[in-house]
C-alpha positions in Angstrom: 111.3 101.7 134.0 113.9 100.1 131.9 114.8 96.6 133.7 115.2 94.0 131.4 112.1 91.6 131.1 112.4 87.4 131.3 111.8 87.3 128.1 114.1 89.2 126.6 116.8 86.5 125.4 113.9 84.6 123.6 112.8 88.1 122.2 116.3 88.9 121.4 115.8 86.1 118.3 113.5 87.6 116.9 113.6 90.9 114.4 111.1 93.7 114.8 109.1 93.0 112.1 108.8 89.3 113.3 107.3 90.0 116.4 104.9 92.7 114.9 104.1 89.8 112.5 103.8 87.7 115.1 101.0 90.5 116.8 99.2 90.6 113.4 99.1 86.7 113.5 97.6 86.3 116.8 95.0 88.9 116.4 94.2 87.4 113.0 93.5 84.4 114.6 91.1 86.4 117.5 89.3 87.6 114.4 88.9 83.9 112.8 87.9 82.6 116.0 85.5 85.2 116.5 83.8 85.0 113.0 83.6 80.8 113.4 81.2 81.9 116.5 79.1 83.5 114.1 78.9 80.3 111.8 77.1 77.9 113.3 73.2 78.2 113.9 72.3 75.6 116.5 73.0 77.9 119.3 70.9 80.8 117.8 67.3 79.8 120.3 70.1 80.6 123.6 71.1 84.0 121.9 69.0 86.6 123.7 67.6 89.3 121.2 70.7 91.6 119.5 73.0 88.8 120.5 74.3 87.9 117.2 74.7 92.0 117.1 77.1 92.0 119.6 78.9 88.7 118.3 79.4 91.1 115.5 80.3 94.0 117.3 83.1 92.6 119.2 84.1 90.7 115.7 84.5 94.3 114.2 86.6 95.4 117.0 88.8 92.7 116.8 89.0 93.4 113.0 90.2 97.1 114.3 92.9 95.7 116.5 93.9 93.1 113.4 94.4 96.1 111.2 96.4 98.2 113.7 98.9 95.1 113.9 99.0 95.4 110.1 99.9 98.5 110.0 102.8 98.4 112.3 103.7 94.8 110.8 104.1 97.0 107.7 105.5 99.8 108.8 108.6 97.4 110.2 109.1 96.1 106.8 109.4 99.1 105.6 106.2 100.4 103.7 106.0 103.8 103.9 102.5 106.2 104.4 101.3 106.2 100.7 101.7 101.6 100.5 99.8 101.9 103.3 97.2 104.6 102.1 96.2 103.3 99.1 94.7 100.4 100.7 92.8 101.9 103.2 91.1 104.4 101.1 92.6 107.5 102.4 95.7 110.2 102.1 99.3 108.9 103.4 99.1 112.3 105.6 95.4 111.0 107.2 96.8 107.4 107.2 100.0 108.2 109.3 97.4 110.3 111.6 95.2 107.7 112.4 97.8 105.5 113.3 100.4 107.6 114.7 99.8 106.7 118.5 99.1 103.3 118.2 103.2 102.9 116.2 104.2 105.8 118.9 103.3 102.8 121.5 104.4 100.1 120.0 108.0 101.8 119.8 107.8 102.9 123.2 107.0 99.4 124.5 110.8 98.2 123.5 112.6 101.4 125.5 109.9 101.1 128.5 108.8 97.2 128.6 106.7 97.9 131.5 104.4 100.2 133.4 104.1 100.1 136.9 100.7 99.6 138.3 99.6 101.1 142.0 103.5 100.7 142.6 103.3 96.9 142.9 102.8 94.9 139.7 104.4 95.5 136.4 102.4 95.3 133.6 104.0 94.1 130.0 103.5 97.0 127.4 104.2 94.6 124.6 101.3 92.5 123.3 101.7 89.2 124.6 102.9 87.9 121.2 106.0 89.9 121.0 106.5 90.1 124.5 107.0 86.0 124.4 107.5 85.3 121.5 108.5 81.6 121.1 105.2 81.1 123.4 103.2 82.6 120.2 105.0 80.9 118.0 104.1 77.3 119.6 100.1 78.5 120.2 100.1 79.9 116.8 101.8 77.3 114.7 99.7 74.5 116.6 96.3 76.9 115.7 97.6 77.3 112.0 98.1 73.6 111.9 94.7 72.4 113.2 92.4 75.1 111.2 94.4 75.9 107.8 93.8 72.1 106.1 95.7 73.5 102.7 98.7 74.6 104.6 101.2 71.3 104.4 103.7 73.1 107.0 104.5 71.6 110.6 105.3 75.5 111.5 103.1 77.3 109.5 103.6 80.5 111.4 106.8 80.6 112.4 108.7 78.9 109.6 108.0 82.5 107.6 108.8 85.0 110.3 112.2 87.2 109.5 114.7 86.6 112.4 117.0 88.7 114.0 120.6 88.2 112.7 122.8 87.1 114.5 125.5 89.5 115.7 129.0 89.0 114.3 131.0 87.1 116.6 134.2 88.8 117.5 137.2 87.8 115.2 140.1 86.5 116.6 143.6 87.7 115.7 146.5 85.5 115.4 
């Protein structure tokens, strides 16, 4: 299914590597939000036993999904296999392996921007983030803004992001 998507002239705005640092920013802050759960201790009598395990557990996995959106952020800007590599721990040729699919999708998602589900509904195959962006741009820079006290930015998420450029407007001859 190729039909264009409503959010596609907002999109538009944006550059590839934006909206896959605008993925990475939004699962960061899953991950900060999940670890601040873990903080506090007042709650700890209402946590059945293994509770704070599974706090954990999720955290972890969000940490997974977090890296992933790394990965492709820096794949769009251009780091190759062995940038990437070196800080994982591991070859460029095991690197590019284990993250093969997950880039495979997120390429796919901007040919194909939606699956269709038992016929009826179509589901988005971009993370939210890129799929609307300026919507993650407002949640995000308002998140930023209300946890990161040392950051003295009113956009300090979207004031960084690479944008697309603008295509050349047709010259006019005399």
């Amino acid at each position: 299914m190729t039909e264009t998507t409503p959010y596609d002239a907002d999109r538009a705005r944006f550059s590839r590597q934006a909206l896959a640092r605008l993925v990475l920013c939004d699962h960061a802050a899953d991950v900060a939000d999940g670890a601040a759960g873990l903080v506090a201790t007042g709650n700890d009598p209402d946590t059945g036993p293994g509770g704070r395990v599974s706090q954990a557990f999720q955290l972890a996995g969000l940490a997974e999904r977090a890296l992933v959106s790394a990965v492709i952020y820096e794949r769009e800007r251009g780091s190759s296999w062995t940038e990437i590599a070196q800080y994982l721990g591991i070859g460029p040729a095991e690197a590019e392996e284990r993250f093969a699919a997950m880039l495979d999708d997120w390429n796919t998602a901007f040919e194909v921007p939606y699956r269709v589900d038992d016929g009826r509904k179509r589901i988005p195959q971009l993370p939210t983030a890129a799929y609307d962006p300026a919507w993650a741009c407002d949640r995000l820079d308002t998140w930023a803004g209300n946890r990161l006290i040392l950051v003295n930015d009113e956009r300090p998420v979207s004031s960084g992001l690479v944008m697309a450029v603008p295509e050349e407007l047709p010259s006019v001859n005399p």
